[in-house]
N, C-alpha and C positions, 0 to 999 in steps of 0.2 A: 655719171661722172667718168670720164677720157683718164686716161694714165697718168697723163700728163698734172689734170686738176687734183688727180687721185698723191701722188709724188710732193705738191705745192700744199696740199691741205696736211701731210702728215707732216713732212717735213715744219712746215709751221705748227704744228702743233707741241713737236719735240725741242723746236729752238726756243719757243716762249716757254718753256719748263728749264732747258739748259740755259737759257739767258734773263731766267728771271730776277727778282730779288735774289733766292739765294744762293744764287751763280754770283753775280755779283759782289755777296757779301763773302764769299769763299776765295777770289780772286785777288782782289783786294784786301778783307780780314787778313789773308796769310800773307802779303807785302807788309801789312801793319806788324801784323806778331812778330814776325822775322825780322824790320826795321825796331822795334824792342827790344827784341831779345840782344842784338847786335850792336845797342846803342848806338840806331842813326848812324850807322859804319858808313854810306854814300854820301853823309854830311860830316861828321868829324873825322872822316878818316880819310878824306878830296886829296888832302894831297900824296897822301899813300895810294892809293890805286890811280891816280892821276899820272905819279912817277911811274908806276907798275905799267901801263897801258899805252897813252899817249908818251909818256918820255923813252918810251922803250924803242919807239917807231923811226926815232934817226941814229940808232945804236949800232953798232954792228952787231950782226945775225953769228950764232954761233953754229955750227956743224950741222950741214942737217942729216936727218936720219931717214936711210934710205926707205924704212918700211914704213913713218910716219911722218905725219907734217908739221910742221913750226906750230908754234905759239901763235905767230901771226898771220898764219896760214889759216890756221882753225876759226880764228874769229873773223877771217873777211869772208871763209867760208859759211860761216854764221849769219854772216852779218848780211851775204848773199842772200843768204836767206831770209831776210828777217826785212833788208831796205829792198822792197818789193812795191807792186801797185797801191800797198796799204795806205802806202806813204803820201803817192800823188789819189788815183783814185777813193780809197778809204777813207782818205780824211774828208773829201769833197761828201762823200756818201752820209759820212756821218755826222757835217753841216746841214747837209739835205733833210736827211731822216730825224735828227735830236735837235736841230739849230743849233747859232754859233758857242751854244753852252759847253757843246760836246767837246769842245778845245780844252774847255779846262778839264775836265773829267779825264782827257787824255792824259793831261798835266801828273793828275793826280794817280792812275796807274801805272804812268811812268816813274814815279820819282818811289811807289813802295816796290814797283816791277823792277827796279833794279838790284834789292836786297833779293829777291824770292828768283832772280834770273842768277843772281850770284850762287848763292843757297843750290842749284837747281846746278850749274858748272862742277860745282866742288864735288857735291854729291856724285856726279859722275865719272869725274876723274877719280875720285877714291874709291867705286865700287866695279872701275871698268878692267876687263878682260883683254889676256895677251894671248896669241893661237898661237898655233907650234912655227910661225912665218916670222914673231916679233911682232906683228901689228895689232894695234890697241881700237877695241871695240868697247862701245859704252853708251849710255843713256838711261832713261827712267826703268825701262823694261831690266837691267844688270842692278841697278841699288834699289828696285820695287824686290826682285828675287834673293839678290846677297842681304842688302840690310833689314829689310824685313821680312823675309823668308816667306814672302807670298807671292809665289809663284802664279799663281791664278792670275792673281792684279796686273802681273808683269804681262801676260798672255794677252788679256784686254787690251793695255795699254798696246802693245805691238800691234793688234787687229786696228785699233782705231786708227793708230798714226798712218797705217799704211793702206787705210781708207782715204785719211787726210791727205795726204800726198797727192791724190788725184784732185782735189778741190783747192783748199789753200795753194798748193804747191807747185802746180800746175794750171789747171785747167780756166781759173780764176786770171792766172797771170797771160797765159795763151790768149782768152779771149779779153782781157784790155790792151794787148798790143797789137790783134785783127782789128781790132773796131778805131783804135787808136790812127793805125796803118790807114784803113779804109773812108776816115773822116779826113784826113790830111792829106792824103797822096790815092785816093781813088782805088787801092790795092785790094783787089776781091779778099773775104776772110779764108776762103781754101788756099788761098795761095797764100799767104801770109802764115798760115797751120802747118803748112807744107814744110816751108822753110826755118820753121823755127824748130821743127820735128827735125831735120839736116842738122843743124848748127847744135841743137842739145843733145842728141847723139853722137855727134864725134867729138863731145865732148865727157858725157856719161859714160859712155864703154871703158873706157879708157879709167874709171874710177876714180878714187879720192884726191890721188894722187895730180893727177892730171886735172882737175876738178879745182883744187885748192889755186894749182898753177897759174889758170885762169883769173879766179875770183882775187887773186891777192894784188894783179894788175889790175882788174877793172874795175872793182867795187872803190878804192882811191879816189880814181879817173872820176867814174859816174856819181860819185857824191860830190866831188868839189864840183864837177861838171853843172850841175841842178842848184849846189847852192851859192855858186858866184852869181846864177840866173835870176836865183829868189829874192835875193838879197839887193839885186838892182833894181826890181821892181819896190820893193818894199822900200827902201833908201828914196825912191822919186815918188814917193808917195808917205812921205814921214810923217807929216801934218795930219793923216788919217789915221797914223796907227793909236795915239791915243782911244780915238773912239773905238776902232776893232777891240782894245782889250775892255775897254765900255760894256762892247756889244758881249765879250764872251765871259765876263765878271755878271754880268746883269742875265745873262739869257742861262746859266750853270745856276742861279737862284733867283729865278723869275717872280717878280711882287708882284706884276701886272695883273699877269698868270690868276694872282690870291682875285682876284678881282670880281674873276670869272669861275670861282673855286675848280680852279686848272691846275694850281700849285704844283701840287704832287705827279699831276702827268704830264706835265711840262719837263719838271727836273727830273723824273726818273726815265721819259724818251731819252735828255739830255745825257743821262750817267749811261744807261744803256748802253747806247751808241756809241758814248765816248771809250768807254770802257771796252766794249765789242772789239770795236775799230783798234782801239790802243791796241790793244791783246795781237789783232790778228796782225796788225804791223810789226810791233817790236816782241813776239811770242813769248813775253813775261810769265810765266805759269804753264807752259803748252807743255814743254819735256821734249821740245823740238829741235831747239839750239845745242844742250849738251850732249846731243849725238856727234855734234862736227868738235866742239870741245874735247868730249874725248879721245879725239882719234889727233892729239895733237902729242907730242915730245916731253913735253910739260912732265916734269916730275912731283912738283907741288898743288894740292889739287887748288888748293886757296889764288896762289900766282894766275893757277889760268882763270879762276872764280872771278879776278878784280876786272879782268875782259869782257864779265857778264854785264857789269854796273855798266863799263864804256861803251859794250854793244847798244843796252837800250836809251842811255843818254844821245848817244850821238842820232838813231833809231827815230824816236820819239821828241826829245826834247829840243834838238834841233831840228832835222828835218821835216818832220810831220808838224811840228810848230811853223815854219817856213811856207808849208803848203797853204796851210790854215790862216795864217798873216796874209798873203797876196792874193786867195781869192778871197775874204772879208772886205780887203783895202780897195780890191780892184771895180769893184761898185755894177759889176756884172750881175745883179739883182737884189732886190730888195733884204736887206739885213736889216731892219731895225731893230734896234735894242729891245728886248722884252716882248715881242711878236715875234720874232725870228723862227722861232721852233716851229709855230703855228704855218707862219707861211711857205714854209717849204714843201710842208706835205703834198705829194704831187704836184711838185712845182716844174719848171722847162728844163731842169739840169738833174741829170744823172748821171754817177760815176766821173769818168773822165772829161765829161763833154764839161762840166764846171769847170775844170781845171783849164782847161785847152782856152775856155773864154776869159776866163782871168787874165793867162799870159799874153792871149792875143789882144789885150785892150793895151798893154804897153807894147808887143813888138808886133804886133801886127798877122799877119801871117807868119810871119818868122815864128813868134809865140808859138804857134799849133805845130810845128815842126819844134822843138823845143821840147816842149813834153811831150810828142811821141817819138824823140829819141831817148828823153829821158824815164819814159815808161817802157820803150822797147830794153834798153840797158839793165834797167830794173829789175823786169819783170824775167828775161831772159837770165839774168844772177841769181833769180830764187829759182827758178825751175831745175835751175843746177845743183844750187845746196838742198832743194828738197828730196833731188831722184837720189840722195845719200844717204836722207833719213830714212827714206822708204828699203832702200837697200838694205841697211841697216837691221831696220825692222823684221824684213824679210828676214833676213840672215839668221836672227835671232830664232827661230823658228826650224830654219835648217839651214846646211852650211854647204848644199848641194850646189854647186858653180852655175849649172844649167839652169835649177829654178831662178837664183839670182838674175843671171842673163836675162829671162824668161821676162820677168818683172820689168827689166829695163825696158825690153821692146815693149811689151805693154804700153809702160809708161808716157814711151814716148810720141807712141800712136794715140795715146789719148789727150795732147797737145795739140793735134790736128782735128779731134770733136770738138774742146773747149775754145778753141779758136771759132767754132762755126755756130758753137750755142750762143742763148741769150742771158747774157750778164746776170740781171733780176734773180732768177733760179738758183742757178751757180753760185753765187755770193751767199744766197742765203743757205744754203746746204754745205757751203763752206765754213761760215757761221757757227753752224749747227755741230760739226766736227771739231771742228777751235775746240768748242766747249766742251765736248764730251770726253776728248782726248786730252785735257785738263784735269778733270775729276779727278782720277786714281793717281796723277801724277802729285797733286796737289796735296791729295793726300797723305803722299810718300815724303814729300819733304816736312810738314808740318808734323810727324809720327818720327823724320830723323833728325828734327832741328838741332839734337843735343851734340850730335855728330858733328854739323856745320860750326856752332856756336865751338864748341871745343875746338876743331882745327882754324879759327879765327882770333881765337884768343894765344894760341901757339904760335900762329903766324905774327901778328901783333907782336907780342913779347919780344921775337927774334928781330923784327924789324927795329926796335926801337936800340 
């Protein structure tokens, strides 16, 4: 056995442990406990963080501070991070792999992924750290150490994420806009590494600061961008949507399936995947978002927390719903209801080549230029909020400027390998990090729920 088989056989061996049942029931169980304990706060409490988030965004901006960044700085920073390939590619992957079930599964991580993304904010911003500069550092590895005084945990947690960084964060994103690039416009993937290693660079060095600058103009841009597109297709193809939600009501609890005593591994490919994919789109659980949270102005940890709910709503329940509607509707291969799971298994579409065919059955050519601007935009937004997290991470560890730097250049050299690997690999060792850099995080919020739950009932109170 070659390196390479040797790398693809452990690696699968440690994803199907971290993503098995009780990966799953850890991910999801803590969106449930925490949507309890909270009383359904993303449902009774819609129009309070609704005002907090989205009403905030045609307000005028107050003072900013020169050592940190806005409120709304930090979440498009976030959000950079987080509306990523998941969104176009990931969802297509997890049609592929789970069938069209996997949509709802998404549904359904999304909507407890918003208390446990919220939970996960707060916790940050109330356990995060100010240097002798004024600027606010923070995330799982600062309230894993101060709130629970396990410093160990917090250690791991830093190791994995800044493992992570080079998969999710990167290397995953690098090589869907080579391969993206190269099906659309003929662009070798070295050269397409090349460039995108230019462009995240002279944006990384330059730090948070500069970082934030970026992502608070483009991430706007490239979401309305993608979902004016989605929405026209989905709008000229109305008549089919009822049956798409058919196909992903029916294929999320497959009877057929019972048929062929399949049941169980139909919906559980289905949750899998959906839940997977969820996860690695909108990082519900990860401890990867309240690093750019905390490095935001915000004085209330709760204020910047209502950001987390609007992060994964807008994340998952729109966009990734969006993607999931137009290639279902677009009739770019066989979906039927209740086989769907079955037939995709080594079916003709992987990752973004589904995507690309969906859009191009209404625009034509135009479609496959379409999403590979809107996977270049993407993907190029998370590679920027991720080299923060990693930095971050680093930092935590030491506050040595050159190792910092050090990390950068790394980082950014390894933009131009993931541009040139093959997808399959990458995605799943991506995967595999999602989850394990979940664990201790996950476990730090469900051990501080009392925390969160107390500064939400103060918040409340005041608000009312």
């Amino acid at each position: 056995m070659g390196f390479y088989d040797t790398v693809v056989s452990l690696n699968d061996t440690v994803n199907g442990l971290v993503w098995g049942p009780p990966m799953l029931f850890l991910v999801v169980g803590t969106g449930i406990f925490l949507t309890i304990m909270v009383k359904f706060f993303q449902v009774s409490k819609i129009k309070l963080w609704w005002r907090g988030t989205f009403g905030q965004l045609f307000k005028k901006r107050g003072e900013e501070d020169k050592n940190n960044i806005t409120p709304f700085q930090a979440v498009t920073t976030a959000l950079a991070s987080t509306v990523g390939t998941g969104n176009i590619v990931g969802v297509a992957t997890a049609i592929v792999r789970g069938g069209p079930g996997a949509i709802f599964w998404m549904w359904v991580s999304a909507f407890f992924g918003m208390v446990t993304k919220y939970a996960e904010v707060v916790l940050a911003v109330k356990y995060r750290e100010v240097d002798a500069n004024g600027v606010n550092h923070g995330g799982p590895m600062y309230y894993i150490e101060k709130g629970l005084k396990m410093k160990w945990l917090a250690v791991v947690f830093a190791i994995l994420a800044t493992l992570a960084t080079f998969g999710i964060g990167n290397m995953t994103q690098a090589n869907a806009i080579a391969g993206s690039m190269e099906t659309t416009f003929a662009i070798p993937k070295l050269v397409t590494g090349c460039v995108i290693a230019i462009l995240a660079g002279l944006v990384i060095i330059g730090g948070i600061k500069r970082i934030a600058q970026v992502t608070e103009k483009l991430v706007p841009f490239m979401a309305v961008f993608y979902i004016i597109g989605a929405l026209i297709i989905i709008f000229s193809n109305i008549t089919k949507i009822p049956g798409v939600f058919g196909m992903i009501f029916s294929g999320a609890f497959d009877t057929k399936a019972l048929e062929g005593g399949l049941m169980g591994y139909i919906i559980m490919k289905a949750m899998r995947f959906g839940v997977a994919r969820g996860v690695f789109s909108n990082e519900a659980g990860m401890g990867s978002a309240p690093i750019a949270h905390a490095a935001s102005n915000e004085k209330d940890p709760v204020k910047q927390g209502l950001w987390g709910i609007f992060e994964v709503f807008v994340d998952t329940i729109i966009i990734c719903s969006l993607t999931g509607l137009v290639i279902l509707a677009s009739g770019v291969s066989n979906f039927e209801a209740g086989v769907g799971a079955k037939d995709f298994v080594g079916g003709l579409f992987t990752g973004s080549d589904l995507t690309l065919a969906a859009f191009s059955v209404h625009f034509g050519q135009a479609g496959g230029i379409f999403v590979t601007i809107g996977i270049l935009l993407f993907a190029l937004s998370t590679i920027l909020g991720w080299s923060y997290y990693g930095e971050q991470s680093i930092r935590y560890f030491s506050k040595n400027s050159s190792i910092i730097d050090g990390y950068k250049v790394i980082f950014i050299v390894f933009a131009i390998i993931g541009a040139m690997g093959g997808l399959a690999l990458i995605w799943d060792i991506a995967d595999t990090l999602n989850g394990l850099m979940a664990i201790p995080n996950l476990i730090a919020v469900l051990l501080l729920c009392k925390v969160v739950l107390d500064l939400t009932k103060e918040y409340v109170a005041k608000s009312k």
